[in-house]
Every structure is written in structure tokens, then in C-alpha cells.
Backbone as JSON, one array per atom type, in Angstrom:
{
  "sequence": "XXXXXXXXXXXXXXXXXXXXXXXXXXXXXXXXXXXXXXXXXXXXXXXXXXXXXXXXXXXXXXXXXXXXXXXXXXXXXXXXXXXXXXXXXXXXXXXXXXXXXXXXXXXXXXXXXXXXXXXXXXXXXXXXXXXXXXXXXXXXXXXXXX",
  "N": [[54.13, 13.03, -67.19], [51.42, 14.36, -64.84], [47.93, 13.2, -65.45], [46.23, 13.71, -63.95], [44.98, 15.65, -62.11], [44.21, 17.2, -64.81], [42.23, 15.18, -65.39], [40.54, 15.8, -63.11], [39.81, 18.2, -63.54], [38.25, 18.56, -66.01], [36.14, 16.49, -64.85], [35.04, 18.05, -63.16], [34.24, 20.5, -64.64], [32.12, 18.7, -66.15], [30.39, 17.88, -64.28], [29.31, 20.55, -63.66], [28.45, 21.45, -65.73], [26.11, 19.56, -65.96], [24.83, 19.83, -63.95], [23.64, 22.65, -64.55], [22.0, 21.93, -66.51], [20.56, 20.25, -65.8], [19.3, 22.24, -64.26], [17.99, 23.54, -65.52], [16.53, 22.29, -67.37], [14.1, 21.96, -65.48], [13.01, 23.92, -64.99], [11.82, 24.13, -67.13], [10.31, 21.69, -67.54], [8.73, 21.93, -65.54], [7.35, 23.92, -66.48], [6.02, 22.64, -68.77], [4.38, 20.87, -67.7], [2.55, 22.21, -66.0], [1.51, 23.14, -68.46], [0.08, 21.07, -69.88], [-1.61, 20.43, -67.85], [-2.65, 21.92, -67.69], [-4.0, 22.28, -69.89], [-5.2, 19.56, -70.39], [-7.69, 17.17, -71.26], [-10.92, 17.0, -70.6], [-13.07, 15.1, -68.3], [-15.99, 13.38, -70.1], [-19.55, 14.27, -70.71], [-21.71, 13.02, -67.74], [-23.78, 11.96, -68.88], [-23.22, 11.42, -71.75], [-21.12, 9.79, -71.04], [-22.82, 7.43, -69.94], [-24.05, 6.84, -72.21], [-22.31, 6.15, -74.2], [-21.54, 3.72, -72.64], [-23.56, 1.94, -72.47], [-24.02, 1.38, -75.32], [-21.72, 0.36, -75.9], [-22.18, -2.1, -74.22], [-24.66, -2.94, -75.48], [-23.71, -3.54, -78.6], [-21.77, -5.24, -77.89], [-23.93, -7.54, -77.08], [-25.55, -7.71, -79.24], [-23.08, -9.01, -81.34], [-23.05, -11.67, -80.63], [-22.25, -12.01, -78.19], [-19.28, -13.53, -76.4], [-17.18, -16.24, -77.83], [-16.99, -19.9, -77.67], [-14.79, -20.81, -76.88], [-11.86, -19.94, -74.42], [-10.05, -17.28, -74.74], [-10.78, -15.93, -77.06], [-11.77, -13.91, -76.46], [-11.31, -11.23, -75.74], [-11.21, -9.02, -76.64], [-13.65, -8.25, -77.21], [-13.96, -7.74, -74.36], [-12.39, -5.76, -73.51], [-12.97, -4.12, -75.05], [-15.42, -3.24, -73.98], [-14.84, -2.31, -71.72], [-13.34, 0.0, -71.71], [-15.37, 2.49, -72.24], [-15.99, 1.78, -69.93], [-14.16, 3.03, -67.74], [-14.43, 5.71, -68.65], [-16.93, 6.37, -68.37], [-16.6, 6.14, -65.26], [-15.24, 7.74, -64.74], [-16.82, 10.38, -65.51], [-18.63, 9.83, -63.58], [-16.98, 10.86, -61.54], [-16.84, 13.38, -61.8], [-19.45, 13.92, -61.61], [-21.04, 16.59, -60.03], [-23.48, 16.88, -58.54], [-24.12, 14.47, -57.6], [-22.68, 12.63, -54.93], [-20.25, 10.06, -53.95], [-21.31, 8.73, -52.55], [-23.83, 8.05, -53.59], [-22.92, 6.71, -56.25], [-21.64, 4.25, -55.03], [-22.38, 1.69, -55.65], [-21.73, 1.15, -58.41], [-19.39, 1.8, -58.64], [-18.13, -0.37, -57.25], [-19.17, -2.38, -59.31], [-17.94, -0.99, -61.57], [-15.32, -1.84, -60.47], [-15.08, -4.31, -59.86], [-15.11, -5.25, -63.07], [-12.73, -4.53, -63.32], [-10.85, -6.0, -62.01], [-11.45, -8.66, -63.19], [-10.69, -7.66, -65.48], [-7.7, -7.21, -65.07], [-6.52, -9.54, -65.35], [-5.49, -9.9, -67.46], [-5.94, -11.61, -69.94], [-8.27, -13.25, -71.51], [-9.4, -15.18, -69.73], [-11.69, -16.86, -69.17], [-12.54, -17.68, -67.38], [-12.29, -15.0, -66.12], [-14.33, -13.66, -67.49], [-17.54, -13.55, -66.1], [-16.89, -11.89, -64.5], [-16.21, -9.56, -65.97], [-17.91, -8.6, -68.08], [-20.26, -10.12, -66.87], [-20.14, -7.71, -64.79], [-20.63, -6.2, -66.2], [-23.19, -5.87, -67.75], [-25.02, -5.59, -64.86], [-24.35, -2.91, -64.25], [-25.06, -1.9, -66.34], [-27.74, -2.52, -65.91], [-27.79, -1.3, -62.91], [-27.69, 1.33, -63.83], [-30.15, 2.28, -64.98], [-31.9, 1.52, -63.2], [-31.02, 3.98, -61.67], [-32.09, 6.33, -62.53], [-30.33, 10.12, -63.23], [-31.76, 12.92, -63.95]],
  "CA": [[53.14, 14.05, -67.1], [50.45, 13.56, -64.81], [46.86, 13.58, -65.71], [45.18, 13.5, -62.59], [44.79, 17.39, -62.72], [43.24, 17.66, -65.64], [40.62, 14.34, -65.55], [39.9, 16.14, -62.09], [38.96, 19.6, -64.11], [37.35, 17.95, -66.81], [35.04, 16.15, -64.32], [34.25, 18.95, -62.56], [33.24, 21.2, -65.81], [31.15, 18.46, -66.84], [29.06, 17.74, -63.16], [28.79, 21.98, -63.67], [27.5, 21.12, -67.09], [25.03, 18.75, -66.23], [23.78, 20.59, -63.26], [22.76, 23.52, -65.13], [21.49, 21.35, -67.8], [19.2, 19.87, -65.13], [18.25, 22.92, -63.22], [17.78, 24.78, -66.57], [15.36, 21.76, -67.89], [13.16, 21.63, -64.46], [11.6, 24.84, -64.93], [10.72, 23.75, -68.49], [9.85, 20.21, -67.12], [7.81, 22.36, -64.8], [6.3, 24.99, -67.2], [4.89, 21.6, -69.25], [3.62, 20.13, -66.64], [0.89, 23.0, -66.16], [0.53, 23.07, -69.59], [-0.52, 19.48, -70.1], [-2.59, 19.94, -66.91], [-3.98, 23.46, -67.82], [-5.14, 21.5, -71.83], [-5.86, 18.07, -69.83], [-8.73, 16.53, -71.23], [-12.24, 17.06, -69.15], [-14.18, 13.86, -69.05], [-17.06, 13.81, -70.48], [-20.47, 14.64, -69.56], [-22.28, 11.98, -67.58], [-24.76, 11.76, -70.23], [-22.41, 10.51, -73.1], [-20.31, 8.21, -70.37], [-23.23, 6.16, -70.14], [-24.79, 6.46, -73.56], [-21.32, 5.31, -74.55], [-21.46, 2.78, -72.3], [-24.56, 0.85, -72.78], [-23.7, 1.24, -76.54], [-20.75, -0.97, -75.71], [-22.52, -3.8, -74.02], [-25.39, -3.49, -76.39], [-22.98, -3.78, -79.29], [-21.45, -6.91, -77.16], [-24.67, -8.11, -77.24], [-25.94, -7.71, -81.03], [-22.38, -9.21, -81.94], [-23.18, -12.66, -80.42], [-21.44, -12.47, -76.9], [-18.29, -13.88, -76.56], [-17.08, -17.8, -78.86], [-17.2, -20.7, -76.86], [-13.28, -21.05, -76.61], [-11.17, -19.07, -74.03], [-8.61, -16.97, -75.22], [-10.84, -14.95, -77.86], [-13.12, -12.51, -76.75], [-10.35, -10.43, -75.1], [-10.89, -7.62, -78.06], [-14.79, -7.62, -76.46], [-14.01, -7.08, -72.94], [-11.67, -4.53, -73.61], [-14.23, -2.9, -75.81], [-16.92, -2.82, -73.07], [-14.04, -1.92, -70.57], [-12.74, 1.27, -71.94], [-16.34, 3.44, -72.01], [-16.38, 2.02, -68.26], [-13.64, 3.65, -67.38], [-14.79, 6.93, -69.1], [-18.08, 6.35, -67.45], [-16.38, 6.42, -64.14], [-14.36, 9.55, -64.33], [-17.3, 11.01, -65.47], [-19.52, 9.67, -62.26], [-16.17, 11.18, -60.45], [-16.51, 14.75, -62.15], [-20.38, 14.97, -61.28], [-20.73, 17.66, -58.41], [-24.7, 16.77, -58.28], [-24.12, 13.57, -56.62], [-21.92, 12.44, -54.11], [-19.76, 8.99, -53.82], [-22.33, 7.35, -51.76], [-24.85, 7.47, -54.63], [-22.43, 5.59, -56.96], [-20.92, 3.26, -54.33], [-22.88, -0.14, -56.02], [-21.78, 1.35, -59.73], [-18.41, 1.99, -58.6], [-18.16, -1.59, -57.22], [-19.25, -3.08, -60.24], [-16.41, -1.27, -62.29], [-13.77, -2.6, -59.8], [-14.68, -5.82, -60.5], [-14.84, -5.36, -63.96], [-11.69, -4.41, -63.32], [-10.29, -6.78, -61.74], [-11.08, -9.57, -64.15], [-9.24, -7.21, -67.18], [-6.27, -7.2, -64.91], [-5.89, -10.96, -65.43], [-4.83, -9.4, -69.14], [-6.4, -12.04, -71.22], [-9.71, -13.71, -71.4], [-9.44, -16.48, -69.29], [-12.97, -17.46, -69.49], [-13.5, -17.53, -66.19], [-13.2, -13.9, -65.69], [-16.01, -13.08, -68.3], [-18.5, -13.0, -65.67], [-16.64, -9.69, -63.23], [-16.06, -8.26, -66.65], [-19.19, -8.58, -68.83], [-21.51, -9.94, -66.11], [-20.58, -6.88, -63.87], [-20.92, -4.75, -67.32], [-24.61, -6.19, -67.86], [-25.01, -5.64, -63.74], [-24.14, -2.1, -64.4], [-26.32, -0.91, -67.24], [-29.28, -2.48, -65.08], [-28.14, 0.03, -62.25], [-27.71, 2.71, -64.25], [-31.28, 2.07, -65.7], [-32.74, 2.16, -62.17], [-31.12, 5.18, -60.84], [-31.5, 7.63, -63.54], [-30.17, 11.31, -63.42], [-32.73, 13.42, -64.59]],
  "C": [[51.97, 13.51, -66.28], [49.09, 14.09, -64.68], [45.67, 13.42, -64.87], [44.56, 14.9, -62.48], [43.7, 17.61, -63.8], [42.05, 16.71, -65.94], [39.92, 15.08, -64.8], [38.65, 17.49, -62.78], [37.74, 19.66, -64.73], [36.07, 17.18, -66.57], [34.41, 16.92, -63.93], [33.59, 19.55, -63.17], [31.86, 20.36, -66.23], [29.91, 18.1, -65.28], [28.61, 19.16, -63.27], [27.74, 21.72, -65.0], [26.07, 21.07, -66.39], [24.28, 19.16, -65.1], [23.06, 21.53, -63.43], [22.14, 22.89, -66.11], [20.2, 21.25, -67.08], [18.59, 21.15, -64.71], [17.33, 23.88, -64.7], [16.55, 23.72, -66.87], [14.04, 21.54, -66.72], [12.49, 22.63, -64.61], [10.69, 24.91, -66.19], [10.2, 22.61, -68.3], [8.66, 20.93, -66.69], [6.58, 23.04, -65.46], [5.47, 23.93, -68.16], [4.34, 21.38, -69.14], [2.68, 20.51, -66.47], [0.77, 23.34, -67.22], [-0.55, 22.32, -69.96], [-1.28, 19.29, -68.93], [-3.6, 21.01, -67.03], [-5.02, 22.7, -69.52], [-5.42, 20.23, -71.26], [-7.41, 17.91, -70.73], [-9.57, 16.44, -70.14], [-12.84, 15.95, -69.55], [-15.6, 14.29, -69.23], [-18.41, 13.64, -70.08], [-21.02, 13.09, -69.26], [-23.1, 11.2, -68.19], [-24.42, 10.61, -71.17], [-21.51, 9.81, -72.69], [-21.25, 7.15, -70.57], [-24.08, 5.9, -71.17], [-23.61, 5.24, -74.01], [-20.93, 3.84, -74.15], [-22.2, 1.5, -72.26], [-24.7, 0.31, -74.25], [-23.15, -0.14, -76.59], [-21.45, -2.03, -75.37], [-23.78, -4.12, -75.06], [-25.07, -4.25, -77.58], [-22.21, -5.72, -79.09], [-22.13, -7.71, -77.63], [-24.99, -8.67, -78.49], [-24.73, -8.62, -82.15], [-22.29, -10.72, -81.61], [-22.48, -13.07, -79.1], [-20.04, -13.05, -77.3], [-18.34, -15.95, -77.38], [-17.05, -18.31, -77.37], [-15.54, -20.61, -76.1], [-12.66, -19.93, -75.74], [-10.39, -19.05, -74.26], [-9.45, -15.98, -76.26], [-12.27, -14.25, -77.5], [-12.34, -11.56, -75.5], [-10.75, -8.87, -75.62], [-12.27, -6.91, -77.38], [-14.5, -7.66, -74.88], [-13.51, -6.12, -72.83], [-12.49, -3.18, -74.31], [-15.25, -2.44, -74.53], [-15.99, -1.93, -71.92], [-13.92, -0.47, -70.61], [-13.74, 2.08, -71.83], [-16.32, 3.07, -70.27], [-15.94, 2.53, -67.62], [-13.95, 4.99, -67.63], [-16.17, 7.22, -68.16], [-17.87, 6.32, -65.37], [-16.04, 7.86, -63.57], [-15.48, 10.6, -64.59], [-18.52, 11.14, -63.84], [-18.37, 10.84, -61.48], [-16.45, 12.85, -60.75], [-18.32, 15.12, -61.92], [-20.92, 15.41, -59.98], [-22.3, 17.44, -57.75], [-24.96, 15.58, -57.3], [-22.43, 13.6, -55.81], [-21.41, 10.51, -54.45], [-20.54, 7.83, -53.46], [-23.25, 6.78, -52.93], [-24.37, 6.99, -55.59], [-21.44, 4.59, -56.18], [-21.45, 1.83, -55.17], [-22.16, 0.26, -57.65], [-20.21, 1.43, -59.49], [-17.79, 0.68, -58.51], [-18.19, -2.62, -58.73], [-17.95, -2.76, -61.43], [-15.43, -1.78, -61.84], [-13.91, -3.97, -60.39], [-14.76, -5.87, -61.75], [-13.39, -5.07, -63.96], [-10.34, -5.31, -62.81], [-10.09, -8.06, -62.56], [-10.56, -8.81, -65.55], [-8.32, -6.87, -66.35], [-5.87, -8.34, -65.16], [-4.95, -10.62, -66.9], [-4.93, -10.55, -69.97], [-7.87, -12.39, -70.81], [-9.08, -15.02, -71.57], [-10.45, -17.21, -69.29], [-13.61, -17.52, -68.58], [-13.29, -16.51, -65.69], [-13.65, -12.92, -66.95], [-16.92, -12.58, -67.48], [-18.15, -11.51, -64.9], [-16.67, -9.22, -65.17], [-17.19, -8.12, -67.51], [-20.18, -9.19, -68.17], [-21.49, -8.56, -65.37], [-20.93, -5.78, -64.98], [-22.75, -4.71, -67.34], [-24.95, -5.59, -66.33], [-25.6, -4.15, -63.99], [-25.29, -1.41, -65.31], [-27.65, -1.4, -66.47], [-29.27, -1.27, -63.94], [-28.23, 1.21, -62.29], [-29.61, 2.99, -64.77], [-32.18, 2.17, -64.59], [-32.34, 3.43, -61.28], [-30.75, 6.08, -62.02], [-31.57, 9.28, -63.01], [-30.9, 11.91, -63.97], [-32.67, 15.18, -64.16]]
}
């Protein structure tokens, strides 16, 4: 008997399958997609980016800076990190200024950013990530929004 015939059939039903499977899940892939972009999260106002954010390094501060030893104050850079990022997207979402007038603030998060890509606390990049944090709340402090 031979079963060349019917593996052949049996393949074919199932590439029919799995092509309607796919085309059938792309327009629900699709219809998600502007869901989760129509309910997206708006960042928040510029205001409470950098309240939030000077919080953080104040907090830094008040908690004794980072131990002598590298390797543990990972938990505080990451802390100061995360409002900076919030504090960016919100610089990015306000329509009152333009790019140019956060070009030195933008700078300073890259390099905070750059020393939390090393992904630990190496010790020697403390200063891009909590000197450029300190950096930062001074320029926010001379160019205030009002």
C-alpha cells in the first residue's frame, strides 16, 4: 500500500490549517495592537517627572549615598534611573519646548544611561549615573518651566 498519497494530503490540509490559523490571528494580532496603543499609557506631566525625579536623588542623598564597596549600590542607581527615564518621555511629550531646550538634560540622561548599561555597579560608573543625576537636578533648577 503506498502512503505517499495520503502523507501528501495530510500535509497539505494541515499548511491550509495553519494558514488560516495565521491569517485569521493577524487581524486579531492587529485589532490588539491599536488597542494597547489606543489605552497606552501617557507620560506624565512634566511637573511630576521632575518632582519625581529630584525626589529620587534627594532620597539617594538622605540614605547615605552609595557603601564604599562596588557591587552594592546597584538597587540606588536603578532607583534614581527609572524617574529619569519617566522624566525624559515626559521632556519628549512637552509641545511648549522644543529639543534644543533640553539638549544638555537629554545628554545628561544618556550618560546616565550609559553607565546603567554596564548592568551592575561597577563603581566606576557611579559618577555618569549619579554624578550626571546630581548634574541634572542642578539643570533642571536653572531652567525652570514656569
Amino acid at each position: 500500500m503506498n502512503m505517499g498519497w495520503g502523507r501528501s494530503a495530510a500535509a497539505a490540509l494541515l499548511a491550509a490549517a495553519v494558514a488560516i490559523g495565521v491569517s485569521g490571528c493577524g487581524g486579531q494580532a492587529e485589532a490588539e495592537s491599536k488597542s494597547a496603543a489606543s489605552t497606552a499609557k501617557k507620560p506624565v506631566s512634566l511637573e511630576k517627572a521632575t518632582t519625581a525625579f529630584e525626589a529620587a536623588v534627594t532620597e539617594f542623598d538622605a540614605s547615605g549615598g552609595c557603601p564604599s564597596a562596588a557591587g552594592e549600590c546597584w538597587d540606588k542607581m536603578t532607583a534614581v534611573m527609572q524617574p529619569a527615564r519617566e522624566l525624559r518621555k515626559a521632556m519628549n511629550a512637552h509641545k511648549d519646548t522644543g529639543p534644543e531646550f533640553w539638549s544638555e538634560a537629554y545628554a545628561l540622561i544618556d550618560t546616565m544611561e550609559d553607565g546603567i548599561a554596564v548592568g551592575e555597579d561597577k563603581f566606576s560608573n557611579r559618577p555618569a549615573v549619579l554624578g550626571s543625576a546630581h548634574d541634572l537636578v542642578d539643570w533642571l533648577a536653572a531652567h525652570p518651566l514656569q
